[in-house]
Structures are given as structure tokens and as C-alpha cells.
C-alpha positions as CSV (number, residue, x, y, z in Angstrom):
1,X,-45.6,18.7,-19.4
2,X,-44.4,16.2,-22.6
3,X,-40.9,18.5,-22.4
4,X,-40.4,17.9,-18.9
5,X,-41.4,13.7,-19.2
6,X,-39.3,13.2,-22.3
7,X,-36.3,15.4,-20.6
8,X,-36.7,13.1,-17.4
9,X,-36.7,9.9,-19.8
10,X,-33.7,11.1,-21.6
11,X,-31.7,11.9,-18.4
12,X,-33.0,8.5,-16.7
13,X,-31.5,6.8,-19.9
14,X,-28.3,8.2,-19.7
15,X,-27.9,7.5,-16.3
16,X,-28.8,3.9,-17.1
17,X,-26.8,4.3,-20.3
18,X,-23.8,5.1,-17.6
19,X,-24.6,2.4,-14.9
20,X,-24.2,0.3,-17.4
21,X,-21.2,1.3,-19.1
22,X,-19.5,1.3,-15.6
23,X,-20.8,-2.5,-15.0
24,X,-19.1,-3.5,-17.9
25,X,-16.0,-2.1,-17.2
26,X,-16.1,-3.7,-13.8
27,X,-16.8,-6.7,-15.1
28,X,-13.9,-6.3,-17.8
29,X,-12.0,-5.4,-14.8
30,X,-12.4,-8.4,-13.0
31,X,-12.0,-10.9,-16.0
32,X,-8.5,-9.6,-16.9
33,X,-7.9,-9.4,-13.2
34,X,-9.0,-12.8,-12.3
35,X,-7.1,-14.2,-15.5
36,X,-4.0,-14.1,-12.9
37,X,-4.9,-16.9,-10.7
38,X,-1.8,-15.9,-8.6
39,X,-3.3,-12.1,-8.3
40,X,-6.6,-13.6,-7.3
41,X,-4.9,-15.9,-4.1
42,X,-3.3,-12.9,-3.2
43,X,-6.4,-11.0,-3.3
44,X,-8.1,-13.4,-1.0
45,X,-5.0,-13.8,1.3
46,X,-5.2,-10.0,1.5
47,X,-8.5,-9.6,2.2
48,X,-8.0,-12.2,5.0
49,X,-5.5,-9.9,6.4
50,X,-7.5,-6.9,6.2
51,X,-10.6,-9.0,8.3
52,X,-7.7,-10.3,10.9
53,X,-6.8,-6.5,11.5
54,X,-10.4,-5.1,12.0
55,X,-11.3,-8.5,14.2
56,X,-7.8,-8.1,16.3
57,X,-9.4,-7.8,19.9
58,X,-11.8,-10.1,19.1
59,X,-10.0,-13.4,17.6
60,X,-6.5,-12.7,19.4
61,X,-6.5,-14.8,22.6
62,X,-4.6,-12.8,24.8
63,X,-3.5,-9.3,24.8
64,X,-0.4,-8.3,23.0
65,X,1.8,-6.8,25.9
66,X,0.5,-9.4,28.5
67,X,3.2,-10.9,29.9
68,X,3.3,-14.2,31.6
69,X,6.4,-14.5,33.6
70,X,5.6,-18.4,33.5
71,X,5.9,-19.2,30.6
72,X,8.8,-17.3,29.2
73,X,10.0,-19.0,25.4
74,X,7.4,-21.5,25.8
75,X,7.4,-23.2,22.5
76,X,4.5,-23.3,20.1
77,X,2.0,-25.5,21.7
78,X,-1.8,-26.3,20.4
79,X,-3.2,-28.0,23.6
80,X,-2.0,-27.8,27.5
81,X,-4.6,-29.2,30.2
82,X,-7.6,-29.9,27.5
83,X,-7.6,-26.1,26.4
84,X,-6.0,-24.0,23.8
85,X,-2.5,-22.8,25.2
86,X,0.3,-20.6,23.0
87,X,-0.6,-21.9,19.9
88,X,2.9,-20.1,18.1
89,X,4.6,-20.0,21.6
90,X,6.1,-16.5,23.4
91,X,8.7,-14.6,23.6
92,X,11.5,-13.6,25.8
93,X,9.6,-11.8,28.4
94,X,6.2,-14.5,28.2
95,X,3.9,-12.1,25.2
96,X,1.9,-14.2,23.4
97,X,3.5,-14.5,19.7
98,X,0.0,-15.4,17.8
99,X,-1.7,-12.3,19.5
100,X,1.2,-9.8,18.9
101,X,1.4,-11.0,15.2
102,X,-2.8,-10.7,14.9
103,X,-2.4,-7.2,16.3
104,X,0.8,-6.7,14.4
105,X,-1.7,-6.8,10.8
106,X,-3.4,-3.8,12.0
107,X,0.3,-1.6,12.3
108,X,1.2,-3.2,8.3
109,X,-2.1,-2.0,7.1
110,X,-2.1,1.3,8.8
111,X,1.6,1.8,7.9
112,X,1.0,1.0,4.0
113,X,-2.5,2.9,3.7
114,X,-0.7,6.1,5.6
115,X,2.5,5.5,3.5
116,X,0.8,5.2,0.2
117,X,-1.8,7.9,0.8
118,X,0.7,10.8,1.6
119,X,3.8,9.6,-1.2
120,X,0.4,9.6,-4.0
121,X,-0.8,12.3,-2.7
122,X,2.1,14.5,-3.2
123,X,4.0,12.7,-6.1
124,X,0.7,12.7,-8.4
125,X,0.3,16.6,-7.6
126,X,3.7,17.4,-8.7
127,X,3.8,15.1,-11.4
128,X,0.9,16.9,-12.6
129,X,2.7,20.4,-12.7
130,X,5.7,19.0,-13.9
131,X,4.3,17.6,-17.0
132,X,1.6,20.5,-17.6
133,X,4.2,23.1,-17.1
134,X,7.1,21.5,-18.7
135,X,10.1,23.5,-19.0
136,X,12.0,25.1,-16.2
137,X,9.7,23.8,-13.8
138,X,9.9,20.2,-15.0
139,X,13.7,20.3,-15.2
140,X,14.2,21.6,-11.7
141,X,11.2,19.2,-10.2
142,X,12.7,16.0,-12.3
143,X,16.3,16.9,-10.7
144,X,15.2,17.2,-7.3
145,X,13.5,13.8,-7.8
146,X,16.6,12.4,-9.5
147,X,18.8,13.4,-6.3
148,X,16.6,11.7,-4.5
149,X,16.3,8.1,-6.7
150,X,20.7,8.5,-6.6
151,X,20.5,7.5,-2.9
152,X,19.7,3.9,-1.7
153,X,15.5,3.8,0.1
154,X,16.2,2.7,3.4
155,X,19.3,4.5,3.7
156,X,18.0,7.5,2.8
157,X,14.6,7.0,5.0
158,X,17.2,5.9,7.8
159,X,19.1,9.5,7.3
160,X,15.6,10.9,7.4
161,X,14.4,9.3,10.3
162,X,17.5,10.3,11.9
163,X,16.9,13.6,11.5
164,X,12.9,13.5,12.7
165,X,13.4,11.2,15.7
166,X,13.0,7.7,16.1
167,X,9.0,6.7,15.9
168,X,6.3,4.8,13.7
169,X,5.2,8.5,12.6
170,X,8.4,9.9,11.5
171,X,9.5,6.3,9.7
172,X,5.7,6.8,7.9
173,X,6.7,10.6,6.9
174,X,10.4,9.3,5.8
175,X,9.5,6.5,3.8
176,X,6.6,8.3,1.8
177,X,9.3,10.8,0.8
178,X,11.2,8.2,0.0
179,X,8.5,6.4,-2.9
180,X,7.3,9.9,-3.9
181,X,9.4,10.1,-6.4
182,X,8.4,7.0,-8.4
183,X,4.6,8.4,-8.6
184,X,6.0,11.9,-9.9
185,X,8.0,10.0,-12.6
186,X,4.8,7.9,-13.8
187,X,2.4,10.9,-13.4
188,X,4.5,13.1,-15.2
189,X,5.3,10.4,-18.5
190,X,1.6,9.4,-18.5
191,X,1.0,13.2,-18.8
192,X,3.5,13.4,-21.7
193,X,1.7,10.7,-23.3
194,X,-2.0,12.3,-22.8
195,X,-1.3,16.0,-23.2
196,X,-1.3,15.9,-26.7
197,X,-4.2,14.1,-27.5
198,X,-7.3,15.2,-29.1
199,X,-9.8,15.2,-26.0
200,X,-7.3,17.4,-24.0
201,X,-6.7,19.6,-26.5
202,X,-10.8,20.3,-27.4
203,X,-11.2,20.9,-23.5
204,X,-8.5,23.6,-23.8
205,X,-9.7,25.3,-26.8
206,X,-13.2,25.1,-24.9
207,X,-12.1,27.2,-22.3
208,X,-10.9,25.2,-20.1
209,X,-8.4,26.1,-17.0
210,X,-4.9,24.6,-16.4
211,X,-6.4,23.6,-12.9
212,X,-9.3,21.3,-15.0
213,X,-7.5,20.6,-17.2
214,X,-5.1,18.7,-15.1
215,X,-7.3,17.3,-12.1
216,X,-10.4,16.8,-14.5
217,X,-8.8,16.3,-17.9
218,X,-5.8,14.4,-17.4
219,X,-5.6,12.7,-13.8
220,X,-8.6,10.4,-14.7
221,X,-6.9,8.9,-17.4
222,X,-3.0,8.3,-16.2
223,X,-4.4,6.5,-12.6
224,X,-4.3,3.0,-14.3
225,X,-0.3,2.6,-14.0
226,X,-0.8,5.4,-11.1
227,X,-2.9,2.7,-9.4
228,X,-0.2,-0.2,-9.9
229,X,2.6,1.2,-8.4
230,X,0.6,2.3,-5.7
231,X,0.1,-1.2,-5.1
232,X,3.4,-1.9,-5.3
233,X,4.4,0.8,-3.0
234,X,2.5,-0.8,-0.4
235,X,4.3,-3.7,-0.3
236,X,7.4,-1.3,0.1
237,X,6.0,0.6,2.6
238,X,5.5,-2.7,4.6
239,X,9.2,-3.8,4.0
240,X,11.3,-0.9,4.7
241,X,9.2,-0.1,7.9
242,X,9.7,-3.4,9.3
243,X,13.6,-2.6,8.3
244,X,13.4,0.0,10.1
245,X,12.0,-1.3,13.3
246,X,14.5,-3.9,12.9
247,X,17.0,-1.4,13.4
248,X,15.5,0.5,16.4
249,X,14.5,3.5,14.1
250,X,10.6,2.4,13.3
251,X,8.0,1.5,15.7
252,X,9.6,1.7,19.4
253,X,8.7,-1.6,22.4
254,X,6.2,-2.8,22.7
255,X,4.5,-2.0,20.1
256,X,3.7,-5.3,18.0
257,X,4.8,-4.4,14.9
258,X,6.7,-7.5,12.6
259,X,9.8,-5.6,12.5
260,X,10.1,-4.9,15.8
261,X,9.4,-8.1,17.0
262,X,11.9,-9.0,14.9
263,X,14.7,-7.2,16.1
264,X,13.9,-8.5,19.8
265,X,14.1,-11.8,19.0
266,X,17.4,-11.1,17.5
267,X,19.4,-13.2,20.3
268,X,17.3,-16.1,20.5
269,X,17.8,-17.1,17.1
270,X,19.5,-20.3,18.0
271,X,17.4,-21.4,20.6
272,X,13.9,-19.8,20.0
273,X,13.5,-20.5,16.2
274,X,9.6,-19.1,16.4
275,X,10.4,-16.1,17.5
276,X,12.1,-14.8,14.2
277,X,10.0,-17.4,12.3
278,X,6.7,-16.3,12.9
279,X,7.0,-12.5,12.4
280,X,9.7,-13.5,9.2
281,X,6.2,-15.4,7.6
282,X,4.0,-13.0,8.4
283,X,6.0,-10.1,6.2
284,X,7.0,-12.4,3.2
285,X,3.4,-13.6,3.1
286,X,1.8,-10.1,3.2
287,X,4.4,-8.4,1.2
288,X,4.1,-11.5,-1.6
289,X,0.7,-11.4,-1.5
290,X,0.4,-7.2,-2.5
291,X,2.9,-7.6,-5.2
292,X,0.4,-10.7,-6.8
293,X,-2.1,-8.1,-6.7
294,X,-0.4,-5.6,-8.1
295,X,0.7,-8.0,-11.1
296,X,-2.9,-8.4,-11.7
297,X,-4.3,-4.8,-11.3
298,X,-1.5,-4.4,-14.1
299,X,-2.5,-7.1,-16.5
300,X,-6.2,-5.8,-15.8
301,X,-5.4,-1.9,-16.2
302,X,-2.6,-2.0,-19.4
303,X,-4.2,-2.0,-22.5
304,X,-1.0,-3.6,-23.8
305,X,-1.5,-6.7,-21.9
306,X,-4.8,-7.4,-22.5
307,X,-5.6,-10.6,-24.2
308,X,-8.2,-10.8,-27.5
């Protein structure tokens, strides 16, 4: 009975011993984070983003493919008759613009979170192999990721796109092939960098496979620049979709997504400035706003950049 009290007491103090080890990295985390006032505003403006998304239908005043053949290019106006009117005006066929660009948050999100999720996915796996593996395997994966880094993104994701069909799904697939190759580059030098350290090599003399090895031994410790690019990638994701709804290849009418509301209000530049001014904002805003983050998940994750 003392056996089984003092084992219970030693594994409730190592699980307190943990708890508290990850607090403190947390709260490392979020000093080195929150050093970067510019990555904290973006965090914030973010997060804001992410709440107008979830509460679309609820906070949007109208629906986004209403039309109201009345009021076709109304400019912005706050009040009309005592009540709130078009607060950011409509477009050429009467949509309101503030509810198309609420609803229009929920495609960026969806887009970068899809986008991200599949080039990571996929570029961390093979960076894996190609850095456990190393010879022929790495030299043919690294040249089938150079071939890919010698064409220009969005052409190449317009080639792609081609080739799939026009849609928000097939611009998702092309672009994550697109980024992939960036995560298989970073996995792949972190592993270099890892492989030959003394932890990894006591797991392999203990036995341990090249499958735990690499997803138990390794991964944990090359997501911190992993993490940052992903980040960054986001932001990328956001841009060349709404590039390629600006070209008729992304998202297809009506769908409220920024780029494609962009390229509708292509002729009506001169004489329907918020139109194009609106859904310009809301990509430079989100877009800036990812990249501050990612500059302070950076300073926060890179032990190089830490401050004393």
C-alpha cells in the first residue's frame, strides 16, 4: 500500500513537474512574442477577423447576393431616413459591399487554413524522408522541388489551375502545391541540423524505428521555423487566391470572395472608387496583419533572436 501511494505521488509530481514546465514556456512564449508590439496589433487585428467570420450571418446587415435593383452604385452612406443604409455602398448590380466583404473573411480564412493545412501536410512529410534518407532519395526529391521553385507562384498555380478547371477548390489544390516546396526545404535543413545530435542518436541506438525516429524524434523539434513559414504561407495563400479570382481562375460569381469582387469592379474604377477600395483594404490589412504575426512567432520561436 506505501508502494502504490509513493508511486502515485511520484507520478502526480511529474505531471505537475510538466504542467509547469509547459506554463513556463508559454509564458516565455508570449514575452518574446509580445516584445513585437507590431506582432501583437496584428494578433488582435487577426483575431478580430477570425470573430467577423464566425459571426458573418449575424453582424452582416444584408445578405451577400441580395440584390437591390434601386440602389445600384449607391455610394457609401451611414444614415438614409433615420436608419443605417449601405454603410460602404454597393456594387454594380445593388449587393451590399460591407456584407459581401464580412462574408468575404470567412472564404480568406477557409482558403489559408485549407491552403496551409495540405502544402504542411505534405511538404513536412517529405521533408522528413528526404533528410532521414539522404542520398538518392534526397537528390531526386530536392530536384523535383527545385523545378518547381524555377517557375514564378502564380504562374505556375495559374498553369495548374488551368489544367484542374477553374474553381475555389482547384485554386486551393494549385496553390498548396505551389508553397509545398518551401516547407520541404525548411523540414529537410532543420533535419540536417538535428539528425546528428546526441538525443537522436541515443533514441536510435535504443532501438528506435526510422518511422519514430522521424515523427517522434525529430518533427517535435524542427516545427519552430516549420511554424513561421506556415504563418507566412497564409498570408500567401490569401494573396495569390485573391490573384487568381482576379483573373477569373479562383472563386467563380457570386461568391464574395476579395478577389473576385475585385475583378468585377474592374470597370468602375473611375466612377465607383469603393468598389475596388473596399475589397483592396480588406486584403492588404489581413495579409499585413499575418505577416506581423509571423515576424513575432519568429522572434518568439528562434533561439537566435532572443534577447538576454
Amino acid at each position: 500500500m506505501t508502494e502504490q501511494t509513493a508511486s502515485t505521488g511520484a507520478e502526480t509530481s511529474a505531471r505537475e513537474a510538466k504542467a509547469q514546465t509547459r506554463r513556463r514556456m508559454l509564458a516565455e512564449f508570449w514575452f518574446y512574442f509580445s516584445e513585437n508590439k507590431g506582432a501583437v496589433i496584428g494578433l488582435w487585428v487577426f483575431l478580430a477577423l477570425v470573430v467577423i467570420a464566425l459571426l458573418a450571418p449575424v453582424i452582416a446587415p444584408h445578405e451577400p447576393n441580395q440584390q437591390y435593383r434601386d440602389a445600384l452604385l449607391v455610394p457609401p452612406v451611414w444614415q438614409e431616413g433615420g436608419q443605417w443604409a449601405y454603410i460602404l455602398g454597393t456594387d454594380a448590380v445593388g449587393r451590399d459591399m460591407l456584407s459581401r466583404l464580412i462574408y468575404g473573411a470567412q472564404f480568406s480564412l477557409f482558403i489559408g487554413v485549407i491552403v496551409v493545412s495540405l502544402a504542411m501536410a505534405g511538404g513536412v512529410s517529405v521533408g522528413l524522408i528526404s533528410g532521414y534518407m539522404r542520398g538518392a532519395v534526397d537528390t531526386a526529391i530536392m530536384r523535383v522541388m527545385d523545378i518547381v521553385l524555377a517557375f514564378p507562384s502564380l504562374l505556375l498555380a495559374l498553369v495548374l489551375v488551368a489544367i484542374l478547371g477553374p474553381g475555389l477548390l482547384n485554386a486551393m489544390i494549385a496553390i498548396a502545391i505551389v508553397l509545398q516546396p518551401h516547407f520541404v526545404r525548411l523540414t529537410r535543413s532543420s533535419v540536417f541540423n538535428e539528425i546528428n545530435r546526441e538525443y537522436v542518436i541515443s533514441a536510435r541506438v535504443a532501438g528506435a524505428s526510422p518511422f519514430y525516429l522521424m515523427t517522434r524524434t525529430l518533427l517535435p523539434n524542427c516545427l519552430g521555423p516549420v511554424i513561421v513559414q506556415a504563418t507566412l504561407s497564409f498570408s500567401n495563400a490569401i494573396l495569390d487566391a485573391a490573384a487568381l479570382g482576379f483573373l477569373g481562375m479562383g472563386a467563380q460569381p457570386p461568391t464574395p470572395e476579395w478577389g473576385t469582387m475585385l475583378a468585377d469592379a474592374r470597370e468602375f474604377i473611375l466612377r465607383a472608387w469603393w468598389v475596388v477600395t473596399f475589397p483592396g483594404l480588406a486584403i492588404l490589412v489581413t495579409v499585413l496583419a499575418i505577416n506581423l504575426i509571423g515576424d513575432g512567432l519568429r522572434d518568439a520561436l528562434d533561439p537566435k533572436l532572443k534577447r538576454s
